[in-house]
N, C-alpha and C positions, 0 to 999 in steps of 0.2 A: 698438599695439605694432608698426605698421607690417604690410608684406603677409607671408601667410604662402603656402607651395610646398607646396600637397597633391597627391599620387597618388588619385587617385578610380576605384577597381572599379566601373562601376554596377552590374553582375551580371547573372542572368540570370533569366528570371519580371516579379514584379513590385519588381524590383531595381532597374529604372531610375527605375519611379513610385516608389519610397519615396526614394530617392535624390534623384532629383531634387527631392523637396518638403523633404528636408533641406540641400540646397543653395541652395533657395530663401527657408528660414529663417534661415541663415547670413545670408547676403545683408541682409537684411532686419533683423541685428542689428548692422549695418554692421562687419561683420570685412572686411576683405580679403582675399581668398582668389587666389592663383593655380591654380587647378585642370589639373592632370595626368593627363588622361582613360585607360584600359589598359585590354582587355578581357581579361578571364576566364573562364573555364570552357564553356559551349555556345557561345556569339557566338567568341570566340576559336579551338575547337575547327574550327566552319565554314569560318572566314579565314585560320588558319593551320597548321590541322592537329593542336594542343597545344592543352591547356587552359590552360596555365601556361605564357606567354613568357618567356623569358630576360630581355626589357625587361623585364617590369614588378616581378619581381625588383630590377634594379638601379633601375629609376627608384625604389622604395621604401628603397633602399639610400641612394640619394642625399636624396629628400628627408626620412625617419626619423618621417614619418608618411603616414596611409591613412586612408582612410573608403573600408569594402567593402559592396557590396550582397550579398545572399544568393545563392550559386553552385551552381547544380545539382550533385547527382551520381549518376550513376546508380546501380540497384539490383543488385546482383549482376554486373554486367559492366561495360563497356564501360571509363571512364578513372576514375585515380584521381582523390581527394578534394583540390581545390585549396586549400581550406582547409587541409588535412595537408602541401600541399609549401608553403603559405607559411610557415605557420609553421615547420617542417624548414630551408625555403630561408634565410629570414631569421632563425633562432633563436629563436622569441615563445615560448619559457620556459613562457611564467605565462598564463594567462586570468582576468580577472578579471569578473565577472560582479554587481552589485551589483541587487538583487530588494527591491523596496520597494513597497510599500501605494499604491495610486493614488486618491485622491479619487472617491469615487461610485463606486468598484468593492470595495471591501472587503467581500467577503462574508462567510460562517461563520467563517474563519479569524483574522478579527480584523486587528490591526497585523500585518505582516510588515517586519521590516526584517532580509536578511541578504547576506550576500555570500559568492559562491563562487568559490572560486579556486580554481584546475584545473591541475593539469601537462600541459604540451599536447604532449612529443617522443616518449613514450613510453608504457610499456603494451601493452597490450591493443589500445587504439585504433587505436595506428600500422598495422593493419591488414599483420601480416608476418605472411601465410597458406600452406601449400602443399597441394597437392592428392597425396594419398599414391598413391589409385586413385579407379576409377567408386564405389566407395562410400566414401569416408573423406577427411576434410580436417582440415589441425591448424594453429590461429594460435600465434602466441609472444606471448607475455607477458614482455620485457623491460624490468628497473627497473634502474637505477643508482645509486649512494651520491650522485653526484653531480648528477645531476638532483631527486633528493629532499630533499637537502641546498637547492638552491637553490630548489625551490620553496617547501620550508616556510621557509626567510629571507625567502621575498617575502612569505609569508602572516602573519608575524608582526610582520615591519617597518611593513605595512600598517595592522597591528593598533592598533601604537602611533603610525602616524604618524591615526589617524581615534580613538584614545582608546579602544581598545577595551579588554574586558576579557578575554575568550576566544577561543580558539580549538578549533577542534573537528576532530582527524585524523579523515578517512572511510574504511575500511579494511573487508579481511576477512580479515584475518590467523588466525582463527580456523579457516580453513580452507587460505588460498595464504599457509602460514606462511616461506615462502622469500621470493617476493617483494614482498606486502603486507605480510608481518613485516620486511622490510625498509625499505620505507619508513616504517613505524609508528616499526620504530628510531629513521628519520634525525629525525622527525618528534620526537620527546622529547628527542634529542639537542639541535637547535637552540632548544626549548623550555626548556630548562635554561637558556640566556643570555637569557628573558627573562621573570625571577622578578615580575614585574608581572601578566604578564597568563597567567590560566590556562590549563592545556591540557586538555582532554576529546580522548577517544575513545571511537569510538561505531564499528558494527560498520555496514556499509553499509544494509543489511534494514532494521534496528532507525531508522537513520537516516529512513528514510522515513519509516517509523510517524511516529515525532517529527513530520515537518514536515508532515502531517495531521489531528495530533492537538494538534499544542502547538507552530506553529513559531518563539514568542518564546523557547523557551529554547535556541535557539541564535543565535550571531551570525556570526561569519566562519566557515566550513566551509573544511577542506584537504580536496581531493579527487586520488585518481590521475584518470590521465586519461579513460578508462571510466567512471568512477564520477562523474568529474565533470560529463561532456558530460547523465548520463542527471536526476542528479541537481537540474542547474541549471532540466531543462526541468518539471519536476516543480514546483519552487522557482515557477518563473514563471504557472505553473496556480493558485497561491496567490492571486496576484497580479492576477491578469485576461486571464492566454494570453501567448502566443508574442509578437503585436506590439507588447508595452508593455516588454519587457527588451530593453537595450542592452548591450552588452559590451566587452571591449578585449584584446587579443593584446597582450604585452608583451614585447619582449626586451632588448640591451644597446643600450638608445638608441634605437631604434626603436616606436614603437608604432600598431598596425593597429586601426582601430575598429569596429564592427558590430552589427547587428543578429543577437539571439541565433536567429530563426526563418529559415525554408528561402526557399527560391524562390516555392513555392506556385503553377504551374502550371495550378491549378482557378479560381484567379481573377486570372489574369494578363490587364490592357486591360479590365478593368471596370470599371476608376476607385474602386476600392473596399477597394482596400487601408489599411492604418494605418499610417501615418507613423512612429507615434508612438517606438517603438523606435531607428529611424534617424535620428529627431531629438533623442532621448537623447544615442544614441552620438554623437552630432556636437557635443553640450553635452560630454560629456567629454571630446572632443578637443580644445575650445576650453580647458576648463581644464588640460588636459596641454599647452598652447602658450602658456601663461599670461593668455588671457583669460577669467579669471575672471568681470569684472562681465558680458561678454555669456553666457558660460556660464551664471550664475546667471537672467538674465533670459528665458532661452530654456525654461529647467527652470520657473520660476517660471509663465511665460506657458501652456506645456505641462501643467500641473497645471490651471492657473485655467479650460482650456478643458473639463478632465474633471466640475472643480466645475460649470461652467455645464450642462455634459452635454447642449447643443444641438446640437453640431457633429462628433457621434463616428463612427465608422465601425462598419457591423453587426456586427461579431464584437466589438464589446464594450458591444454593447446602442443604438444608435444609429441615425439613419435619413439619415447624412451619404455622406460621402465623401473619398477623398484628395484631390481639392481641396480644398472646403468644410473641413475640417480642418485643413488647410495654412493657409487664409486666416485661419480662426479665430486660429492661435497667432502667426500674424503680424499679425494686430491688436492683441491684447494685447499685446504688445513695446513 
């Protein structure tokens, strides 16, 4: 389909090695990529003072997609969550996060196939805190008709565009009956225009239970945005950890990909990180740019290398590395 214009965050930690072994997979499914290098959050902070440049905002403006590496943030001080102003900056709506069963990792839990979709502007999350005195601090919890409104049309349009049959609002309206009762609202509201596919709601807590104890009886999850960051990494614990979930930011026409785990710090330059996440999200960026058949071959090759279970990385039972992992899934291709 000819060359495509990506913006590439490599990030910070081990964001460059997971990064770079998914650009070296691309490669190697012979996409053409023009890659748009922009630093991010610590690397950025050092060189220019901000985590978040002005550029790399617009350079993401301009090309209307991203492939991000995992971006530090610090604990209690220092700058905010560059994750939170891109998405802010650029509108990314929706998160969608799809958690599925890996070949030679499925343990007690059985098949997992679900998908979480997050509203990403608002809430809880957006972290608007103030400090009242030396003993007291209060965040805002901020919902809106219209943000709720759009994210359950994403969760449900999604629904019917992958044949779904439910959907399941995440809420605790039972107790933040103002603003989780208001999304819950918008949530049945928009579920009423789509008499096909079911709606459930489930109380956040109880949620959990479920995806521990039973998580095929659910399939698309709506989550606020709180509910859904904590939710999706829970979701991915199912599944074999942090480095085997991929994810996607989505707003009007842009969309940002990534790996759903941190920077990781503790094993950053040890050659032993897992790809495997960052090479997901870079198959579903291929298919959000319309190549499909290398998208499918890169997920297919990515699976077939878990089957073999020769070439995996320690944190999911292996005695490989990100190399060695790297090469694996580029041989099968």
């Amino acid at each position: 389909m000819g060359k495509h214009t990506v913006v590439v965050i490599p990030g910070d930690g081990i964001g460059p090695e997971v990064v770079g072994a998914a650009q070296e997979v691309l490669d190697a499914a012979g996409v053409e990529i023009e890659w748009q290098t922009h630093d991010a959050g610590l690397a950025a902070m050092e060189t220019r003072g901000t985590p978040l440049p002005a550029e790399v905002l617009e350079a993401i403006r301009r090309t209307r997609v991203a492939l991000k590496g995992p971006v530090a943030t610090p604990v209690g001080g220092g700058y905010s969550s560059v994750s939170v102003g891109l998405r802010r900056g650029l509108g990314l709506y929706a998160s969608l996060r799809p958690v599925r069963s890996i070949p030679g990792l499925a343990g007690r839990f059985g098949e997992v196939d679900l998908v979480v979709v997050r509203e990403n502007t608002e809430g809880l999350y957006s972290g608007v805190e103030v400090r009242i005195d030396d003993s007291a601090a209060e965040a805002v919890k901020h919902v809106t008709r219209k943000a709720s409104l759009a994210i359950a049309e994403f969760a449900f349009e999604h629904a019917r565009h992958m044949g779904g049959k439910a959907v399941t609002t995440v809420h605790k309206a039972n107790i933040l009956k103002l603003t989780d009762g208001l999304f819950l609202e918008c949530a049945r509201e928009v579920a009423a225009g789509y008499p096909e596919i079911e709606h459930r709601e489930r109380i956040v807590d109880a949620l959990c239970l479920d995806l521990v104890t039973d998580p095929g009886r659910h399939e698309i999850l709506l989550c606020p945005n709180l509910y859904g960051d904590i939710v999706s990494d829970l979701a991915a614990g199912l599944v074999g950890g942090l480095g085997v979930v991929p994810s996607v930011n989505i707003g009007r026409g842009i969309a940002l990909f990534e790996a759903v785990h941190g920077s990781a710090p503790d094993v950053e330059g040890q050659g032993i990180a897992n790809p495997t996440a960052m090479i997901l999200a870079s198959a579903m960026m291929l298919a959000h740019l319309g190549e499909d058949d290398a998208a499918t071959r890169i997920e297919r090759a990515t699976l077939e290398v878990y089957r073999q279970g020769e070439d995996l990385t320690p944190d999911v039972g292996g005695t490989g590395d990100t190399r060695r992992m790297t090469q694996a899934v580029i041989s099968r291709l």
